[in-house]
Backbone and ligand atoms as CSV (ligand in chain L), in Angstrom:
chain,resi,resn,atom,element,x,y,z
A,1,UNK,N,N,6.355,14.022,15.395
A,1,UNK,CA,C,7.705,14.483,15.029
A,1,UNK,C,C,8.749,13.724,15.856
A,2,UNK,N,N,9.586,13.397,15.314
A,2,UNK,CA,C,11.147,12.549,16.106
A,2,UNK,C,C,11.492,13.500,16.626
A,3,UNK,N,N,11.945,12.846,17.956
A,3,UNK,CA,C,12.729,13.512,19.290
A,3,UNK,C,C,14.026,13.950,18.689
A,4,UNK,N,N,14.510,15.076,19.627
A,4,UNK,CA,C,15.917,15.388,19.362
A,4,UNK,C,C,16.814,14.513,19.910
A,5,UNK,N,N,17.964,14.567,19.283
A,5,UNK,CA,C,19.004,13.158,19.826
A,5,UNK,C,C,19.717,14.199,20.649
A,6,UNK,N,N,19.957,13.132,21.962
A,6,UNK,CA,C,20.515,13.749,23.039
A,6,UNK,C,C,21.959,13.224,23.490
A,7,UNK,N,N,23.070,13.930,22.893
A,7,UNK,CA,C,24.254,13.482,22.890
A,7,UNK,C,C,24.949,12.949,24.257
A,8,UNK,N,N,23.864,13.090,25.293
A,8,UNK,CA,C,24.670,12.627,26.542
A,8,UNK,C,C,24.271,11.550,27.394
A,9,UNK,N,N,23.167,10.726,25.693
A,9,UNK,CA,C,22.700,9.277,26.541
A,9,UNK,C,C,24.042,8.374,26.357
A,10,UNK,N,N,23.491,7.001,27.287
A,10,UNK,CA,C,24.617,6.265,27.889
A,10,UNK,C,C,25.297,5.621,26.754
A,11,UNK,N,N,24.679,5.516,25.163
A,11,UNK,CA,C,25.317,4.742,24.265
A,11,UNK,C,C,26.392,6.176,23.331
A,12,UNK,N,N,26.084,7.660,23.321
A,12,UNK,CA,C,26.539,8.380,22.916
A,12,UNK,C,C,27.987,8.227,23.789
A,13,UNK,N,N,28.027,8.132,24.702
A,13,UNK,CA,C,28.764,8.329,25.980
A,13,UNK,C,C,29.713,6.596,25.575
A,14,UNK,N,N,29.493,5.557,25.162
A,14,UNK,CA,C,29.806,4.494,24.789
A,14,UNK,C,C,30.870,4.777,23.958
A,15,UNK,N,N,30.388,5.477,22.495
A,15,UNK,CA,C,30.614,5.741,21.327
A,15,UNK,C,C,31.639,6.499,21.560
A,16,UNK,N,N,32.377,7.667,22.054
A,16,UNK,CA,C,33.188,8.206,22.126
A,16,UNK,C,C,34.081,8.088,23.301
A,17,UNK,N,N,34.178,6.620,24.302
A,17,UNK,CA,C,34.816,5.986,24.574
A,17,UNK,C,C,34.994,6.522,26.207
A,18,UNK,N,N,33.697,7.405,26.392
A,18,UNK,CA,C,33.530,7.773,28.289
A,18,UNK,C,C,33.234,6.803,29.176
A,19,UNK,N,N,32.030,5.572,28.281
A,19,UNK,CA,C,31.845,4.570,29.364
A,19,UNK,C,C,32.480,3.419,28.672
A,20,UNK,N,N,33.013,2.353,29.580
A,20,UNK,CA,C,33.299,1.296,28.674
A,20,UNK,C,C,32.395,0.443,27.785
A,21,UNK,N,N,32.665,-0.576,27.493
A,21,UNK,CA,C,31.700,-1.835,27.255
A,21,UNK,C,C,32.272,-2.922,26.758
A,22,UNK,N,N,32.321,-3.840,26.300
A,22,UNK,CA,C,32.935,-4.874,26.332
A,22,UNK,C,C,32.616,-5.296,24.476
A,23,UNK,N,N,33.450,-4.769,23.735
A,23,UNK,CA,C,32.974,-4.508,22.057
A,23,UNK,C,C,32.655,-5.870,21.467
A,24,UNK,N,N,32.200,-6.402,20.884
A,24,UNK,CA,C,31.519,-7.531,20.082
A,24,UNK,C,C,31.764,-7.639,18.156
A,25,UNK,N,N,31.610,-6.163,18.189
A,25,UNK,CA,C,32.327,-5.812,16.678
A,25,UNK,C,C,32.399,-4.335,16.522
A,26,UNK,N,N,33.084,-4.033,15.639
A,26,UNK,CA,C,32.987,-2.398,15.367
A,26,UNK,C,C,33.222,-2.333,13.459
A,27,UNK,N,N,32.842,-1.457,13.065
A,27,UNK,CA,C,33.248,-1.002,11.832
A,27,UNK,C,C,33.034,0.550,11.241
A,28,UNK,N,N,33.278,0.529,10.375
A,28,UNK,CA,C,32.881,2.185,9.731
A,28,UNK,C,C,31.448,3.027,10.704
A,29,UNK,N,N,30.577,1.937,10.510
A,29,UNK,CA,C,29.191,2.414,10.942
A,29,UNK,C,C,28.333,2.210,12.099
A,30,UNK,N,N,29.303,1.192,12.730
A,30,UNK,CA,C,28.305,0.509,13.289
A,30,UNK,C,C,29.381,0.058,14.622
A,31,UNK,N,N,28.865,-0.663,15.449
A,31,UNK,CA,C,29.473,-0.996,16.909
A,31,UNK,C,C,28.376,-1.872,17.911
A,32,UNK,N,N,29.228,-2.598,17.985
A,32,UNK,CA,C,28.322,-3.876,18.998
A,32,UNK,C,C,28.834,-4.367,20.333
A,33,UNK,N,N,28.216,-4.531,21.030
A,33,UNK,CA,C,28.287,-4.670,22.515
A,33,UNK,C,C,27.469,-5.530,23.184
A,34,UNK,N,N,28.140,-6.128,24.621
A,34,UNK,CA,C,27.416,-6.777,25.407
A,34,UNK,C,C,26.421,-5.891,26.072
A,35,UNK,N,N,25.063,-6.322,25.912
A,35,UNK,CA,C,24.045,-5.787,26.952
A,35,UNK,C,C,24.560,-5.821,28.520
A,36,UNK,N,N,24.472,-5.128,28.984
A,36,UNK,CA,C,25.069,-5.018,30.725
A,36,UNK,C,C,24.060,-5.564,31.533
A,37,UNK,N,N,23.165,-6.158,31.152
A,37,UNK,CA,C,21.807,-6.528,32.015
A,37,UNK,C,C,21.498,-7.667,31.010
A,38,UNK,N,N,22.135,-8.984,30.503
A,38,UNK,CA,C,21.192,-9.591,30.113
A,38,UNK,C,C,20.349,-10.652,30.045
A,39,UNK,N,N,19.744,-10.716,29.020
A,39,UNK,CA,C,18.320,-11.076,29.220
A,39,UNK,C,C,18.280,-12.224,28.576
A,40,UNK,N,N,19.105,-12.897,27.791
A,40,UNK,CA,C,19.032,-14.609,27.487
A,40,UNK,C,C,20.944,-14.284,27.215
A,41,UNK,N,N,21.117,-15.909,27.395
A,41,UNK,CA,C,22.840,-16.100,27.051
A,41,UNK,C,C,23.510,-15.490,26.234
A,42,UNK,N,N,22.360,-15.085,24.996
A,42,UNK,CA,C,23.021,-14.066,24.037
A,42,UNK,C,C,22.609,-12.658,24.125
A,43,UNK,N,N,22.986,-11.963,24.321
A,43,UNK,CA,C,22.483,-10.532,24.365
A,43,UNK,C,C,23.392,-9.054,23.813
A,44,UNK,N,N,23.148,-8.709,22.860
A,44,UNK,CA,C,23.926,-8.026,21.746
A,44,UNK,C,C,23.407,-7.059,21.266
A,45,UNK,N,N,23.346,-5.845,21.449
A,45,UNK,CA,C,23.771,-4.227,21.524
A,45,UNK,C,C,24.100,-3.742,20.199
A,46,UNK,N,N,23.512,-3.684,19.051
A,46,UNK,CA,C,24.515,-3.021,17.804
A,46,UNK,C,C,23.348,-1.794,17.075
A,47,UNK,N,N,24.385,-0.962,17.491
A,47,UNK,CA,C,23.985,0.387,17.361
A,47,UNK,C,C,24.894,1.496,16.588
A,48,UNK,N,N,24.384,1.677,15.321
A,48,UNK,CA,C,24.768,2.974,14.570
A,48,UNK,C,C,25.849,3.901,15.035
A,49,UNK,N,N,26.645,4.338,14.677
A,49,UNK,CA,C,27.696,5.080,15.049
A,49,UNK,C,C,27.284,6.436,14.909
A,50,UNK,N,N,26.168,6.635,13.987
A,50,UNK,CA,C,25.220,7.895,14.077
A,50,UNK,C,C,24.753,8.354,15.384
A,51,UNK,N,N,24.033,9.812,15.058
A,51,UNK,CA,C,23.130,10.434,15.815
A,51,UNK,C,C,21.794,9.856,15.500
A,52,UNK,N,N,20.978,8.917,16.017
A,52,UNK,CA,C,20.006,8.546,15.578
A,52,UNK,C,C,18.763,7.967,16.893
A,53,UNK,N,N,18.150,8.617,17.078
A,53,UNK,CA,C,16.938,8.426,18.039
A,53,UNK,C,C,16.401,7.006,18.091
A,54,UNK,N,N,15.852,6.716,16.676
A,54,UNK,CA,C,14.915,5.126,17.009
A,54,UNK,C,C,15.205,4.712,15.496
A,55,UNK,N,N,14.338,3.910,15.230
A,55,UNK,CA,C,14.104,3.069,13.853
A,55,UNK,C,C,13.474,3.865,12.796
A,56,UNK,N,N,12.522,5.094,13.440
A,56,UNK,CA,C,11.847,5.550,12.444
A,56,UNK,C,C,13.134,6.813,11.800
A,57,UNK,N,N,13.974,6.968,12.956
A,57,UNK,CA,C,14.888,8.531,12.685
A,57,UNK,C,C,15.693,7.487,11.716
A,58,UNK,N,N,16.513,6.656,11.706
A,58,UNK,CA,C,17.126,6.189,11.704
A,58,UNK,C,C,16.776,5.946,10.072
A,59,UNK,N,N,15.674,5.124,9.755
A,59,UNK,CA,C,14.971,4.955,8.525
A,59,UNK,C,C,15.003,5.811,7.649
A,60,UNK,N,N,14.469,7.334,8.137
A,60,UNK,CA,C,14.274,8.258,7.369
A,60,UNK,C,C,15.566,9.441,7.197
A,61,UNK,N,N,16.455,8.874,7.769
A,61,UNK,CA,C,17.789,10.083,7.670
A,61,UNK,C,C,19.105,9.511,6.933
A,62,UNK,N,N,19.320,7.613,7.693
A,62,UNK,CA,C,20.541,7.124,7.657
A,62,UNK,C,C,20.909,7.215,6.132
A,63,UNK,N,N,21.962,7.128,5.513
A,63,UNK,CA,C,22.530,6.390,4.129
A,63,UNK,C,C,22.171,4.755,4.219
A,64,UNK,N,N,22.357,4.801,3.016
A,64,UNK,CA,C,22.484,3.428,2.527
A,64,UNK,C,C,23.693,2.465,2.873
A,65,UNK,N,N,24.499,3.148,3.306
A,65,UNK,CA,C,25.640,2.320,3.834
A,65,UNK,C,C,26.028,2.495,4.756
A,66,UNK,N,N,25.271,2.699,5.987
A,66,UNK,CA,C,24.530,3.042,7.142
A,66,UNK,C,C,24.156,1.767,7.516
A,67,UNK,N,N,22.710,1.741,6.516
A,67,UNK,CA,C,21.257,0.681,6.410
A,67,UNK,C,C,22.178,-0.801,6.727
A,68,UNK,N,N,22.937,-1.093,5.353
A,68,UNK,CA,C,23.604,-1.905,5.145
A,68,UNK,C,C,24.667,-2.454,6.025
A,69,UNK,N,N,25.431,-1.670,6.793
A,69,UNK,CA,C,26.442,-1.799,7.801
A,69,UNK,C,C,25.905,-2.658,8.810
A,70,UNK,N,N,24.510,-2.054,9.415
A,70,UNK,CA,C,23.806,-2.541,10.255
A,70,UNK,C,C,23.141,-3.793,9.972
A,71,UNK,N,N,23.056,-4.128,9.182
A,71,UNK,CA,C,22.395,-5.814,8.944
A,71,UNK,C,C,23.576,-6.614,8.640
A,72,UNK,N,N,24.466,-5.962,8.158
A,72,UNK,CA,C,25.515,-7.134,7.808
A,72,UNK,C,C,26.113,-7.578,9.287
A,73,UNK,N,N,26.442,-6.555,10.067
A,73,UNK,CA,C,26.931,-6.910,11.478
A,73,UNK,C,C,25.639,-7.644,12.185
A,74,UNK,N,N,24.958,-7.455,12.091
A,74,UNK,CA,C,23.681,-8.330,12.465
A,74,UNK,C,C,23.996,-9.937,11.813
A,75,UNK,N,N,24.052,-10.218,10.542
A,75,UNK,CA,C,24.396,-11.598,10.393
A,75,UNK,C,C,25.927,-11.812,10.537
A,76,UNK,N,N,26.978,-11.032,10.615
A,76,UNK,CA,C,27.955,-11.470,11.374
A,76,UNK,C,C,28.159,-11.787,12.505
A,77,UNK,N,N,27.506,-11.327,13.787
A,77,UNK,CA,C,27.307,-11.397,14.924
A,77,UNK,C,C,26.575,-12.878,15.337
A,78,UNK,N,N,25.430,-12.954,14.647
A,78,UNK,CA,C,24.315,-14.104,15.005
A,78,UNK,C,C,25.166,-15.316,14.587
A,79,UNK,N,N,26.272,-15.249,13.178
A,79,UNK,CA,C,27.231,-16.704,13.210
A,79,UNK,C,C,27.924,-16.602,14.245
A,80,UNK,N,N,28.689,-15.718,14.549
A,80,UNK,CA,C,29.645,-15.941,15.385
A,80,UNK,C,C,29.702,-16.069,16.476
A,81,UNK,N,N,28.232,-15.928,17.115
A,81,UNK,CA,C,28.157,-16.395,18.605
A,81,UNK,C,C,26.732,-17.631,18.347
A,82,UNK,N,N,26.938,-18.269,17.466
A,82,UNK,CA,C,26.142,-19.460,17.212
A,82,UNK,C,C,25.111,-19.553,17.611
A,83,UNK,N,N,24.131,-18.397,17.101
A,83,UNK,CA,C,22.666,-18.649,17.299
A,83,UNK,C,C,22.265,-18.746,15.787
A,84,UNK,N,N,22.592,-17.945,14.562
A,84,UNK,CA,C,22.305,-18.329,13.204
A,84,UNK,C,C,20.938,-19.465,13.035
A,85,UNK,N,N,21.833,-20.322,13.711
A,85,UNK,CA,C,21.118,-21.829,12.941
A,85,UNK,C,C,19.924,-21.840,14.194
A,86,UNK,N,N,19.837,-22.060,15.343
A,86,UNK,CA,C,19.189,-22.042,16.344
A,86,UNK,C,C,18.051,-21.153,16.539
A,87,UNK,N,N,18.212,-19.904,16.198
A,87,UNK,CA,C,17.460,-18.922,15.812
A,87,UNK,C,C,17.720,-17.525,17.101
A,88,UNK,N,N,17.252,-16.797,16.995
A,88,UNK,CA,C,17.270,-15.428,17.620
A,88,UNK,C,C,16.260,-14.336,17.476
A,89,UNK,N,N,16.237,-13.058,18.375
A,89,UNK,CA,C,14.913,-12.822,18.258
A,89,UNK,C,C,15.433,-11.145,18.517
A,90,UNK,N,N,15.525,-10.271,16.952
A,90,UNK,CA,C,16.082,-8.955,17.345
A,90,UNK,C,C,14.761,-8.228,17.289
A,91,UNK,N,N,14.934,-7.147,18.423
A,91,UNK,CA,C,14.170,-6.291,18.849
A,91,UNK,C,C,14.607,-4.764,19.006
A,92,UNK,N,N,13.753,-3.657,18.255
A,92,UNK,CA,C,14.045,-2.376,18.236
A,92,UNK,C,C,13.293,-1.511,19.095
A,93,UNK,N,N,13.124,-1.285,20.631
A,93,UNK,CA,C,12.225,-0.107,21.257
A,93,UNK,C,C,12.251,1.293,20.689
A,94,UNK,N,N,11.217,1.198,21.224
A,94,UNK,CA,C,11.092,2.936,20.727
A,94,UNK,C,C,10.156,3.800,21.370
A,95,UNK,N,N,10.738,4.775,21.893
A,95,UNK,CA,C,9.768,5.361,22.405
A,95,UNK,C,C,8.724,5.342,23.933
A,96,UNK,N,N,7.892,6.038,24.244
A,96,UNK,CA,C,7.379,5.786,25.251
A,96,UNK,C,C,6.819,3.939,25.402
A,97,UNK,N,N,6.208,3.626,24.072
A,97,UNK,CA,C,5.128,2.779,24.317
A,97,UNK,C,C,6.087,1.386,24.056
A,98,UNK,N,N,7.115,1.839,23.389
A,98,UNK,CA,C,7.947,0.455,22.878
A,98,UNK,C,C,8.832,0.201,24.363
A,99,UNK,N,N,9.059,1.384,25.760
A,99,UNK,CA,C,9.784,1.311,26.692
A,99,UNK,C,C,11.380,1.646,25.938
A,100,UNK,N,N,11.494,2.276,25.526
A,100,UNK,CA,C,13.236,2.403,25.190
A,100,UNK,C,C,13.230,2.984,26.702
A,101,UNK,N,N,14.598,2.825,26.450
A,101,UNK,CA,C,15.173,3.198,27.675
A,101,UNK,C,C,16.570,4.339,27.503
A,102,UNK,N,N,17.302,3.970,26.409
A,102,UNK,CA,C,18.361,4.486,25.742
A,102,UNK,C,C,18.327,5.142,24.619
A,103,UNK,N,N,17.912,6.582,24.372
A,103,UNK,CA,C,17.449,6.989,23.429
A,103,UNK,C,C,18.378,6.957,22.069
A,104,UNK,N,N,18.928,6.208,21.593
A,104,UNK,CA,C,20.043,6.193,20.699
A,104,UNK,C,C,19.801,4.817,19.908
A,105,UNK,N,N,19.193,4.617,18.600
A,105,UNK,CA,C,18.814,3.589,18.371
A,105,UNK,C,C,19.700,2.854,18.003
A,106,UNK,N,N,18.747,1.542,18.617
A,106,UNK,CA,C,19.877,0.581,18.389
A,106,UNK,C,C,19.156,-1.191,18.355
A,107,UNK,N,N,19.411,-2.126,17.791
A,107,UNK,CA,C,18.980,-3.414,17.983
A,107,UNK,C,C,19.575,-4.717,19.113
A,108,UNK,N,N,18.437,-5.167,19.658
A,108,UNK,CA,C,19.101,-5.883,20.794
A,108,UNK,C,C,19.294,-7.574,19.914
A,109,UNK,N,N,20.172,-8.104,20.095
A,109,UNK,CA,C,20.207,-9.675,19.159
A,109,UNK,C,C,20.175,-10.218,20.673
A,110,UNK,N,N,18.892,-11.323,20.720
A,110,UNK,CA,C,18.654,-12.129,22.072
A,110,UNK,C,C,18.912,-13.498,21.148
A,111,UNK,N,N,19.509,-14.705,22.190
A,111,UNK,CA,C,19.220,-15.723,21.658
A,111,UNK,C,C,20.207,-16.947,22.603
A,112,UNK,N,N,20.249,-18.162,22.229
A,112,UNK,CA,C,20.595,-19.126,23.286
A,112,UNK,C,C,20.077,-19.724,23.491
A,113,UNK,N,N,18.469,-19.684,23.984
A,113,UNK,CA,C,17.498,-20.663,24.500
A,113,UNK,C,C,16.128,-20.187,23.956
A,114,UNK,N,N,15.097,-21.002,23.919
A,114,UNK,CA,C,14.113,-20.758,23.465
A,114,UNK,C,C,13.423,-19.618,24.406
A,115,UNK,N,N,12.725,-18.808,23.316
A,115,UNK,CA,C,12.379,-17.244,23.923
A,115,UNK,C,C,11.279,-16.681,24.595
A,116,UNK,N,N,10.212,-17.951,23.981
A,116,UNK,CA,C,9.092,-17.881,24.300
A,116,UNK,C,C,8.126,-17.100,23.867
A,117,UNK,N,N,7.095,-16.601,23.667
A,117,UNK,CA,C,6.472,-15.618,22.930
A,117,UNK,C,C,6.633,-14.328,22.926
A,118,UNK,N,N,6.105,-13.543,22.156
A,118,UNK,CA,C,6.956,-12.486,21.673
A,118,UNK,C,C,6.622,-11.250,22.726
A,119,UNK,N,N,5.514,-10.921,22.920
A,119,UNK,CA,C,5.550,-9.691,24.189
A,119,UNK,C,C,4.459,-10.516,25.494
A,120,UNK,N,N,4.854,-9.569,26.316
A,120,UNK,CA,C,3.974,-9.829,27.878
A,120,UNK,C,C,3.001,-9.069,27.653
A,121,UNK,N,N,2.115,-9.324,28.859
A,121,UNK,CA,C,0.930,-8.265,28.747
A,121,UNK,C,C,0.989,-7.314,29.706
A,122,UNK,N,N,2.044,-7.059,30.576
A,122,UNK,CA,C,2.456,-5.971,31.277
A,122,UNK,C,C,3.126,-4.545,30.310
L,1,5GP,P1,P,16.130,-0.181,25.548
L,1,5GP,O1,O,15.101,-0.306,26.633
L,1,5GP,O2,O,16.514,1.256,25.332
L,1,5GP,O3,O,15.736,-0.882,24.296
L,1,5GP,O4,O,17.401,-0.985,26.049
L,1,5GP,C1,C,18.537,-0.401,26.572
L,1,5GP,C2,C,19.482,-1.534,26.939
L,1,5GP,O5,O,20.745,-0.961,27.233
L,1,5GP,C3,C,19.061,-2.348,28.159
L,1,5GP,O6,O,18.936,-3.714,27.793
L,1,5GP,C4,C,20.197,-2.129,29.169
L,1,5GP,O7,O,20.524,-3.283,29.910
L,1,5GP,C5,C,21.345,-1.689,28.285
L,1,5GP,N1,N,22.276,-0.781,28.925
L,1,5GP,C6,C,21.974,0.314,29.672
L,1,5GP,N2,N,23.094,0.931,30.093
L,1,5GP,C7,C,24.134,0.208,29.600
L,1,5GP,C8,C,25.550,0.349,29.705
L,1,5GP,O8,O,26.090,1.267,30.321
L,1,5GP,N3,N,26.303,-0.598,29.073
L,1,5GP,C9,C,25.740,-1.635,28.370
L,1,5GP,N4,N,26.572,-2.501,27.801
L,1,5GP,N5,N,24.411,-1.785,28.256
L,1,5GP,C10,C,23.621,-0.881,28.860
């Protein structure tokens, strides 16, 4: 069963404008941000304006113009900070085993330099 969404993680707290962040895009649905820790030159935060736990809550609850919001800012984002052509490497945690950390789902857009393979064995 999906976790309850907990309105007082750090991206809920984002969303209604308690912590800052440094915005990347915003629209009806959706909102993008610099990762505060990151992890290649590009590092990009775009997360649902919903109440939404992970990929699977997210899957099985959002609208369709929700779904849609979120990929289009996904290829708006990847032109406009010129990884598109170069390539990039988005990633969704979840959960204990995926390591989320931020229970509020959301996709990280990495990119800039080559990434190297896809998980560690730690
Ligand atoms: P997760 O492990 O949940 O997939 O990733 C959470 C991400 O959120 C991490 O990459 C972490 O650096 C980022 N993060 C955590 N707190 C903040 C914050 O207050 N502001 C921003 N911009 N990013 C944050």
């Amino acid at each position: 069963m999906a976790m309850a969404y907990d309105p007082n993680n750090i991206f809920a707290k984002i969303l209604r404008g308690e912590i800052p962040c440094k915005k990347l895009h915003e629209d009806e649905f959706v909102l993008a941000f610099a990762d505060i820790n990151p992890q290649a030159p590009v590092h990009i935060l775009v997360i649902p304006k919903g109440a939404y736990v992970s990929a699977q809550d997210f899957g099985a609850r959002a609208s369709a113009a929700e779904s849609q919001a979120i990929f289009r800012a996904i290829a708006h984002l990847t032109e406009q900070h010129g990884i598109a052509a170069t390539g990039y490497r988005l990633i969704s945690n979840a959960g204990v085993h995926g390591h989320q950390e931020v229970p509020h789902f959301h996709f990280h857009i990495l990119g800039g330099r080559a990434l190297g393979s896809m998980l560690t064995r730690s």
